[in-house]
C-alpha positions as CSV (number, residue, x, y, z in Angstrom):
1,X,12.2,-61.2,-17.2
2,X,8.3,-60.4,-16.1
3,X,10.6,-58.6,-12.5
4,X,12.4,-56.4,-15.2
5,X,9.6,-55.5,-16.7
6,X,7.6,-54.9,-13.9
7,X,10.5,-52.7,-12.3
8,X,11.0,-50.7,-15.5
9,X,6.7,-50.3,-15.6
10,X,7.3,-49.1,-11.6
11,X,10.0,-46.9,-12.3
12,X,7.9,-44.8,-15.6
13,X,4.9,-44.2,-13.1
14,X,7.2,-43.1,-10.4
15,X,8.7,-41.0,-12.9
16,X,5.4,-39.9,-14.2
17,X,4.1,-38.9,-10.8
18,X,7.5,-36.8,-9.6
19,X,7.1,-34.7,-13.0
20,X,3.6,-34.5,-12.6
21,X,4.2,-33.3,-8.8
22,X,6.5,-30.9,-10.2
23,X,5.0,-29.3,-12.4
24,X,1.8,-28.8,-10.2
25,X,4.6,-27.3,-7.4
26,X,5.8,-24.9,-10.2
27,X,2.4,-24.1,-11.2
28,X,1.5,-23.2,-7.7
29,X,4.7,-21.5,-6.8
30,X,3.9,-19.4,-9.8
31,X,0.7,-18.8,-8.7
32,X,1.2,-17.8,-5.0
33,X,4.0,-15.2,-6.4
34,X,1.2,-13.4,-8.9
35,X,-1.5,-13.8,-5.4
36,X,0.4,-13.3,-2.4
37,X,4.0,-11.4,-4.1
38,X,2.8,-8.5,-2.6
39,X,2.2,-9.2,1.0
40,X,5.2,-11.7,0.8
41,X,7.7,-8.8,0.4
42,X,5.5,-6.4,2.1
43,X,7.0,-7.9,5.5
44,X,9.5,-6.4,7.8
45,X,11.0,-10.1,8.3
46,X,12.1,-9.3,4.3
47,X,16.2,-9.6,4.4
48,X,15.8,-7.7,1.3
49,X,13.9,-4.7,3.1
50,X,15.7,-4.8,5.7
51,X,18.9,-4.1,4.4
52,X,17.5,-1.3,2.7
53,X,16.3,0.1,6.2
54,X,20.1,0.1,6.9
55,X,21.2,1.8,3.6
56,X,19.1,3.4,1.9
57,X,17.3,6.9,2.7
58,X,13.3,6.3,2.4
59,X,11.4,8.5,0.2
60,X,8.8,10.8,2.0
61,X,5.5,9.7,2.4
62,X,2.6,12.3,1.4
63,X,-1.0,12.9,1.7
64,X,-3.5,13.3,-1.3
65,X,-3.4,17.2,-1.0
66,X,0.8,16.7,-0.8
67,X,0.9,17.4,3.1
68,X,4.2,15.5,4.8
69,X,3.8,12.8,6.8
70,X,6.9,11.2,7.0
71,X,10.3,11.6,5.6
72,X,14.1,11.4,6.8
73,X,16.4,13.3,8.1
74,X,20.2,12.6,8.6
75,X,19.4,9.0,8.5
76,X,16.8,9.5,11.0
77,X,13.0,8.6,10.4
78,X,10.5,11.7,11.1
79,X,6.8,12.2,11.2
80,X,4.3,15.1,11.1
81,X,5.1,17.4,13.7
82,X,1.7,17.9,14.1
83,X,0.4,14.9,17.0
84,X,-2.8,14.8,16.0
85,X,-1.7,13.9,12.4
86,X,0.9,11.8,14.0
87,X,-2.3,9.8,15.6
88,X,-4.8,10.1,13.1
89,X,-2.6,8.7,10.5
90,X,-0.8,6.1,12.4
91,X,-2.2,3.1,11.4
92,X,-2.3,4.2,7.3
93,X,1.3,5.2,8.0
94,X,2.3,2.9,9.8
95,X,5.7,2.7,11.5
96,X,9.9,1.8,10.5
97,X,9.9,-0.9,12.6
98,X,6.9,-3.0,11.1
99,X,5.1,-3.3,14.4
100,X,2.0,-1.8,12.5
101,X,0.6,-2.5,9.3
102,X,1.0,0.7,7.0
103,X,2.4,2.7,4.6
104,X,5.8,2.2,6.0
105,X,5.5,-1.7,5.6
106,X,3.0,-2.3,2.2
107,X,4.8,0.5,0.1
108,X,8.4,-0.3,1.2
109,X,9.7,-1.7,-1.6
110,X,8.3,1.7,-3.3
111,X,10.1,3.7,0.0
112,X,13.3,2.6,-0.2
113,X,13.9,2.5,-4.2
114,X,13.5,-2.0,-4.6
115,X,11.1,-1.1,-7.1
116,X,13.8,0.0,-9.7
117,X,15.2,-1.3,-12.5
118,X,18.7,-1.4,-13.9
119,X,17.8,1.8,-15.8
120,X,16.8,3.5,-13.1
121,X,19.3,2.6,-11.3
122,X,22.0,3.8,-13.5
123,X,20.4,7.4,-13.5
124,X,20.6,7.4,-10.1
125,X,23.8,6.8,-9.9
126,X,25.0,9.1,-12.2
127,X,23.2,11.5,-9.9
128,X,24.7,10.6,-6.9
129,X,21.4,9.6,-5.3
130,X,21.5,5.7,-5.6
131,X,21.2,5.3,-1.6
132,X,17.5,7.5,-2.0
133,X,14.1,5.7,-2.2
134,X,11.7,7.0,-3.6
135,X,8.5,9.5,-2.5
136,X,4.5,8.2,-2.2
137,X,1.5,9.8,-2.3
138,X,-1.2,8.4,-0.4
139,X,-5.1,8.6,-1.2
140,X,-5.7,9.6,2.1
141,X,-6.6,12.7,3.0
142,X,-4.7,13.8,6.1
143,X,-6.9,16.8,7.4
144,X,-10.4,14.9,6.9
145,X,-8.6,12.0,8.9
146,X,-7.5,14.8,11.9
147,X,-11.3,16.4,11.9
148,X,-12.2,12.1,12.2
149,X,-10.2,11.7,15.1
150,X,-10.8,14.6,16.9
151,X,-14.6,13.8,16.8
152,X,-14.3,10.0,17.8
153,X,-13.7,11.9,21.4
154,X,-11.4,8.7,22.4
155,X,-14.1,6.6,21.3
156,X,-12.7,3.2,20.5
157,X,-13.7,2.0,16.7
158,X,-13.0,3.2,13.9
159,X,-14.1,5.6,10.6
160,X,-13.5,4.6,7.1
161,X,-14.3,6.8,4.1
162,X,-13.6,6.0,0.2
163,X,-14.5,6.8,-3.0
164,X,-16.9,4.5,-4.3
165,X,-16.3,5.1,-7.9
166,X,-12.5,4.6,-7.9
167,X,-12.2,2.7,-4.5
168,X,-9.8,5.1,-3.5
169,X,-9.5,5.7,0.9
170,X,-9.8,9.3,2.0
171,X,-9.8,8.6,5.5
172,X,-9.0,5.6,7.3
173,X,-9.3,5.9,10.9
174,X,-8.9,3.7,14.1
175,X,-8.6,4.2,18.1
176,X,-6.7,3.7,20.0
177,X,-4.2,5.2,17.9
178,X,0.0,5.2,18.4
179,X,2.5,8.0,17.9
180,X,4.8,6.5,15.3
181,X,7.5,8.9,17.0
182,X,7.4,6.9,20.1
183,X,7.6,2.9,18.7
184,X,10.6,1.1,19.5
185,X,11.2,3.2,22.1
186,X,7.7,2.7,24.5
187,X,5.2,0.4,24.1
188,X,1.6,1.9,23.2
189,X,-0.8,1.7,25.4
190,X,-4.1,-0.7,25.1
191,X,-4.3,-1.9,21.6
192,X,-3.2,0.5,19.9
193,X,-1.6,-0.7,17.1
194,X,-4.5,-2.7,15.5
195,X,-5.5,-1.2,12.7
196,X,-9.3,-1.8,13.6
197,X,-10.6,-0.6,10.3
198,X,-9.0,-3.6,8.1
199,X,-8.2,-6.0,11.4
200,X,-11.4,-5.3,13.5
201,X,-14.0,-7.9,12.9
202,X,-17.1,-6.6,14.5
203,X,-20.9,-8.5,14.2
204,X,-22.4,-6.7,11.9
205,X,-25.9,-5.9,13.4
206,X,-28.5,-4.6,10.9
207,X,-26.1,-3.4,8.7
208,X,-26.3,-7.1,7.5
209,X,-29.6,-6.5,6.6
210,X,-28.7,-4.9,3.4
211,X,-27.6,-8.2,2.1
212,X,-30.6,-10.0,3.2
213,X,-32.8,-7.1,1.6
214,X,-30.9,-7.8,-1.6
215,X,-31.3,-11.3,-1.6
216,X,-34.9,-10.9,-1.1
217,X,-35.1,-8.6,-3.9
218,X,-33.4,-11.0,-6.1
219,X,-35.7,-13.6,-5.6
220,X,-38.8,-11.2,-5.7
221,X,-39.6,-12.2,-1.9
222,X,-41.9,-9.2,0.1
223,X,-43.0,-10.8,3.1
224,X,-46.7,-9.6,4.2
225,X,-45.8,-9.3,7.6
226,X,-47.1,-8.0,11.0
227,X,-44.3,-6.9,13.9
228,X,-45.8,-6.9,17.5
229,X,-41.8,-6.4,18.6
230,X,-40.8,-9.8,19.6
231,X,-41.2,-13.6,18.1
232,X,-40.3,-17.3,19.2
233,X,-38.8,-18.5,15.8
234,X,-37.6,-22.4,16.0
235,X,-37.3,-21.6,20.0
236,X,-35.3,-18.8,19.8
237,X,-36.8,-15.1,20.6
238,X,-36.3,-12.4,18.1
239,X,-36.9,-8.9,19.5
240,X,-37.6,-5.4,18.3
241,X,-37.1,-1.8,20.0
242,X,-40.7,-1.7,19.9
243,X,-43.8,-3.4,17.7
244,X,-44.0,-1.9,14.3
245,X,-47.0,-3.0,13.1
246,X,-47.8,-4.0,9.6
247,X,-44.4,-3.7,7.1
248,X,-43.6,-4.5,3.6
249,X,-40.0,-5.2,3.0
250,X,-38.8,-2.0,2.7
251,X,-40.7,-0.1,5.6
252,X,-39.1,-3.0,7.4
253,X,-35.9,-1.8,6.1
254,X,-36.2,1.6,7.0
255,X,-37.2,1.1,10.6
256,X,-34.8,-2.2,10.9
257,X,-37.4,-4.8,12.1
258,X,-35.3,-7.1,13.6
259,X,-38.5,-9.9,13.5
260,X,-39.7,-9.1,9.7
261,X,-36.2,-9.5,8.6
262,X,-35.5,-12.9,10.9
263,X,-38.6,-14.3,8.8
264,X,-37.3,-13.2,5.9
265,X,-34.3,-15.1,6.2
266,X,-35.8,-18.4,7.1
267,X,-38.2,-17.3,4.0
268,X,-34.9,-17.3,1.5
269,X,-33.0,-20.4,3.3
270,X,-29.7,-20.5,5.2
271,X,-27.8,-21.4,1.7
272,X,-29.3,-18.4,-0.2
273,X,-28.2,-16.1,2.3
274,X,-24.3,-17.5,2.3
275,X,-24.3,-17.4,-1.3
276,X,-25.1,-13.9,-1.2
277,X,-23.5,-13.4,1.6
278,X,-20.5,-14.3,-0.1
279,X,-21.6,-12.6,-3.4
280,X,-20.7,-9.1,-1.3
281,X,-17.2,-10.8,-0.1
282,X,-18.0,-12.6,3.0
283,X,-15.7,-16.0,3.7
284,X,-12.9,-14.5,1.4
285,X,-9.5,-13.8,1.9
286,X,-9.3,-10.2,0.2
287,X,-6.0,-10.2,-1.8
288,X,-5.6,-6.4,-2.3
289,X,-2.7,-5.0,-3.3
290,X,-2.9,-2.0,-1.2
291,X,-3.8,-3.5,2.2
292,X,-3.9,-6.1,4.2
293,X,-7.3,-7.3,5.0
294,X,-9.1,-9.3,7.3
295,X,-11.7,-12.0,6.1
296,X,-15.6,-11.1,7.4
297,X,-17.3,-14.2,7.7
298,X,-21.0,-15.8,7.2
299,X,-22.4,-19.2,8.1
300,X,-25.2,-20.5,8.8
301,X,-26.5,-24.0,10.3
302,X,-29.8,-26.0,9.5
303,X,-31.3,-25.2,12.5
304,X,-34.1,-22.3,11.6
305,X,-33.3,-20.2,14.8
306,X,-30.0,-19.5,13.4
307,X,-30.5,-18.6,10.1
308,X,-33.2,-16.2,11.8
309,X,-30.2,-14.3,13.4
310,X,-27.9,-14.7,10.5
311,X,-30.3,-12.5,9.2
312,X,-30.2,-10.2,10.8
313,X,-26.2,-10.4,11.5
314,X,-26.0,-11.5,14.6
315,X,-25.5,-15.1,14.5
316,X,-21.9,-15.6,13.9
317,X,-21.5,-13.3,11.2
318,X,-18.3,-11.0,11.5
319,X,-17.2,-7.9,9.3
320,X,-14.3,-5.2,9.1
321,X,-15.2,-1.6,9.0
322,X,-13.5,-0.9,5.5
323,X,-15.4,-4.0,4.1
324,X,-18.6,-2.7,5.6
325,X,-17.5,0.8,3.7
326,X,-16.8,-1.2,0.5
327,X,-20.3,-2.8,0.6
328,X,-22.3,0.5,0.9
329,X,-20.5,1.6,-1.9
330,X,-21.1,-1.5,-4.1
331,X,-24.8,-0.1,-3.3
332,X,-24.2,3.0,-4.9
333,X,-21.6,1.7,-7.8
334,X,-24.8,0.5,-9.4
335,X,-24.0,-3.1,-7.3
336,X,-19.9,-2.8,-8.3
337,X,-17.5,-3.2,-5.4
338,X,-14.6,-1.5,-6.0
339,X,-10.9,-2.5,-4.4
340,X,-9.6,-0.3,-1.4
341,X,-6.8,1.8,-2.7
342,X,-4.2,3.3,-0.6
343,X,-1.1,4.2,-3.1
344,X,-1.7,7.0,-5.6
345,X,1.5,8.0,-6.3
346,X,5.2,7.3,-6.2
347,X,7.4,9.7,-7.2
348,X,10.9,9.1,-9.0
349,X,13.7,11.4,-9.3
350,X,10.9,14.4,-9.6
351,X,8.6,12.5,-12.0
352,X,5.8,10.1,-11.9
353,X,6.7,6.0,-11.4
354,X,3.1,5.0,-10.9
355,X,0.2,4.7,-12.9
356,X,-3.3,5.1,-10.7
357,X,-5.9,2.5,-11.2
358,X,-8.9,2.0,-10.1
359,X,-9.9,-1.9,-9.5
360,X,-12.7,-3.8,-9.7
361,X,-13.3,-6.4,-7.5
362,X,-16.4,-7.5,-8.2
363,X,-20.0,-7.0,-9.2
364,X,-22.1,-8.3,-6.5
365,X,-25.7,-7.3,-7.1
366,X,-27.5,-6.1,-10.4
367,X,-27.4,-3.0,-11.1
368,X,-31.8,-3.0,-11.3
369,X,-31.3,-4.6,-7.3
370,X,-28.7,-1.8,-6.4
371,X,-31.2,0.6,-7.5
372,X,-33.8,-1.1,-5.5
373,X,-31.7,-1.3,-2.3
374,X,-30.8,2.5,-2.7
375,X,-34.6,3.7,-2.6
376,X,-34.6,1.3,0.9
377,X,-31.1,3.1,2.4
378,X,-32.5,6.9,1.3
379,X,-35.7,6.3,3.5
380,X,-33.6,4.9,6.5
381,X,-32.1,8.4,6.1
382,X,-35.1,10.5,5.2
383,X,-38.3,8.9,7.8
384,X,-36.3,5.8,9.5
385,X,-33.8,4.8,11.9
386,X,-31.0,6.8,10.5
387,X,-32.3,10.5,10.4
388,X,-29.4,11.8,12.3
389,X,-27.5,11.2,9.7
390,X,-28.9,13.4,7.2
391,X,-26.4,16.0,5.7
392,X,-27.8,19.6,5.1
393,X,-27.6,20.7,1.2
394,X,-26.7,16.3,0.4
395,X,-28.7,13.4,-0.5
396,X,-27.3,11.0,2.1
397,X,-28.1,7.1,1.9
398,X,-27.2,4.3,4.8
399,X,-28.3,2.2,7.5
400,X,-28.0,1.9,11.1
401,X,-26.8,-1.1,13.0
402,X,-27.0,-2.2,16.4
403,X,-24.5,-5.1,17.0
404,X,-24.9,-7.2,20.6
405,X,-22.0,-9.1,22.0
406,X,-21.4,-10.1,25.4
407,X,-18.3,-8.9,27.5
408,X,-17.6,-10.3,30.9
409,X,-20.9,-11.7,31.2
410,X,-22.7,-7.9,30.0
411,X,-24.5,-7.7,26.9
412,X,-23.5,-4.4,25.3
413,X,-23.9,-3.0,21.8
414,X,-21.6,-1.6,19.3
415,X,-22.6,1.3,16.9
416,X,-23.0,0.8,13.3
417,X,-23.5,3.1,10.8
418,X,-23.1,2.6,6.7
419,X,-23.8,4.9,4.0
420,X,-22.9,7.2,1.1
421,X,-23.9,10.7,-0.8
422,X,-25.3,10.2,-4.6
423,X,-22.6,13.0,-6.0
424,X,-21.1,12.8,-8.8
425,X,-18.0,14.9,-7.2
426,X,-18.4,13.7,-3.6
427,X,-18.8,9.6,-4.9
428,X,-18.1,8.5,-0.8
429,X,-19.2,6.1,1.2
430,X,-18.7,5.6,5.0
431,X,-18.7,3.3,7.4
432,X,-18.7,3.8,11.1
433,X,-18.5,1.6,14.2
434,X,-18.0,3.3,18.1
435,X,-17.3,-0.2,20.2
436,X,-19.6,-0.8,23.0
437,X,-21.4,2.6,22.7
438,X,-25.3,2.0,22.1
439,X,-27.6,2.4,19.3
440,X,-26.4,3.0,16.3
441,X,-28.9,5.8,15.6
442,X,-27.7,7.7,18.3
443,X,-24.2,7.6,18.0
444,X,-22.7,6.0,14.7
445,X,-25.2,7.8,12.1
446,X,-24.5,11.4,13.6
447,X,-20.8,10.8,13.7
448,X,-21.4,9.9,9.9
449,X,-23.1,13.1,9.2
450,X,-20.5,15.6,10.5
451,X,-17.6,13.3,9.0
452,X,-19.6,13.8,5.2
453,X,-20.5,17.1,5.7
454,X,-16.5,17.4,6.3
455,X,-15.6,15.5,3.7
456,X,-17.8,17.7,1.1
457,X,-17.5,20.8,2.3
């Protein structure tokens, strides 16, 4: 009798634990549909899609000001006829066969008409056009993108622009660049189809001191401090261009002290600087709806030295150029980051499917530190490091980076520069990184200032 018992009391708990399994696998299926459902059928390996590629005629694909950039033909996939455009949009386009990560791929279900329902499908129909997706208007803006590209002069890197305000991408730039006319049928050169605006995960050089600087503010922390241009700090020697003198926090800012801002950050701790580190996004896995993006990461160990360079971004700290765009801009939303929007529009038998949004994705400063931080970034502009990127008849804002890394056993440096205009009908920010090329004062910032006097104009 006590074995029945026993069996029956083994059996309920086995019982309880497969239902209470299940329902946790329900709950998490339900949950990786609302997170990842997007990117899940964003994927040329969809069946789905892909039997749409086969059957169904994809809408046209336009720019913000309505240019063309791709469409079909006779069953047959076309893109600007312009090459420049073809290049210059390539990796926000993308390409039919999925090797890139665009337009093509994130919008398909949009493209080729999945999006539908049984309504819409009906009208269709009755129209005679149920084998049409439908059209999309991007955010981008195809001619800033071509003046972008043209101006990189085959520099590899990449340019992002966007909106601060609404988060939506004007330009979103990367070389090498591919000619989506040519994929599946010859292999592009180099690496050409990485998108290195939202795949490229750079060190971030100084730019990374405008987290540090906000951390400091936050905790009220103004170093009195005198640069002589180098310092052992817990063995490791930090160096400057040249010896700055005495600094406050923001002079220190403005002129990018590498060894007041090293000090600074053993000041505040290793663990204040991840937390706001990954207060501005750092460490997470980005879930937009619009693109695909790479993590940046931040860490830190307990040893002093490495905090030091964590600092100032160049310990092991990693970040792409359109979340280095998105993080100047959270300076100048008043310390709200706004999500990267691509999609502004899909069009459906001649009228409007889609309703534009713009999407918070998260406040990462206060708004009294964001003001702060924005006094620091004008007088990189105005007296500092970044004066070449001042923009005639604009109040321009940013900061210079100079990132180090080592390639076959050369250290080299890539050129940062991060920014934005305080205009209530110009809201943009920019980010821009030339791999390999040098200071970022010399060639990042004066790339940013022709690309906003561009964009303004």
């Amino acid at each position: 009798m006590k074995d029945v018992k026993k069996f029956r009391r083994n059996m309920r708990i086995s019982l309880g634990l497969f239902v209470a399994l299940f329902v946790m696998l329900i709950v998490y299926l339900g949950y990786s549909v609302v997170t990842y459902g997007e990117k899940w059928f964003a994927t040329p390996y969809n069946p789905r899609v892909q039997r749409a590629v086969e059957n169904v005629s994809a809408g046209d694909i336009l720019d913000r000001s309505g240019v063309k950039l791709a469409w079909t033909q006779d069953g047959k996939r076309s893109y600007s006829g312009d090459k420049t455009t073809r290049l210059a949009m390539s990796h926000v386009v993308g390409d039919i066969y999925g090797k890139s990560v665009g337009a093509e791929t994130i919008f398909a279900k949009y493209l080729y008409g999945l999006d539908k329902d049984l309504l819409a499908r009906f009208q269709d129909a009755r129209r005679g056009r149920e084998d049409e997706g439908n059209d999309i208007t991007l955010t981008a803006d195809s001619a800033l993108s071509q003046y972008i590209y043209k101006n990189m002069n085959g520099k590899k890197g990449a340019v992002v622009v966007l909106n601060y305000k609404t988060g939506e991408v004007l330009a979103s730039v990367s070389l090498p660049a591919f000619d989506p006319n040519t994929v599946g049928t010859k292999e592009p050169a180099d690496t050409a189809l990485v998108d290195r605006a939202v795949m490229g995960r750079y060190p971030p050089g100084s730019i990374m001191k405008i987290v540090t600087a906000a951390a400091a503010i936050e905790d009220d922390v103004d170093l009195k401090y005198t640069c002589t241009g180098s310092e052992i700090i817990a063995g490791q020697k930090v160096t400057c261009v040249h010896a700055h003198g005495e600094l406050t926090l923001k002079e220190a800012f403005a002129h990018s002290c590498n060894t007041y801002f090293a000090n600074l950050a053993v000041k505040l701790g290793g663990q204040r600087l991840k937390e706001k580190a990954e207060a501005f996004g750092f460490n997470d896995k980005f879930n937009f709806q619009d693109m695909s993006l790479y993590a940046s990461n931040f860490e830190v160990s307990a040893e002093d030295g490495d905090v030091a360079w964590a600092g100032i971004g160049q310990y092991n700290d990693l970040i792409t150029p359109m979340h280095a765009a998105m993080l100047a801009g959270a300076v100048a939303n008043d310390g709200v980051m706004m999500q990267p929007r691509l999609l502004r529009d899909v069009a459906l038998g001649g009228y409007s499917a889609y309703n534009f949004t713009p999407r918070q994705y998260r406040r990462v400063m206060s708004a009294s530190t964001a003001r702060v931080l924005r006094e620091y970034m004008r007088e990189v502009v105005k007296s500092g490091t970044g004066t070449s990127a001042a923009v005639k008849g604009a109040t321009m804002y940013g900061k210079t980076g100079t990132a180090e890394f080592v390639e076959k056993g050369e250290t080299k440096n890539h050129s940062w520069f991060v920014g934005f205009i305080d205009d209530d009908d110009h809201p943009y920010a920019i980010s821009v990184i030339f791999e390999g090329a040098g200071f970022g004062s010399r060639y990042a910032a004066p790339m940013a200032a022709k690309v906003m006097k561009r964009a303004i104009s």
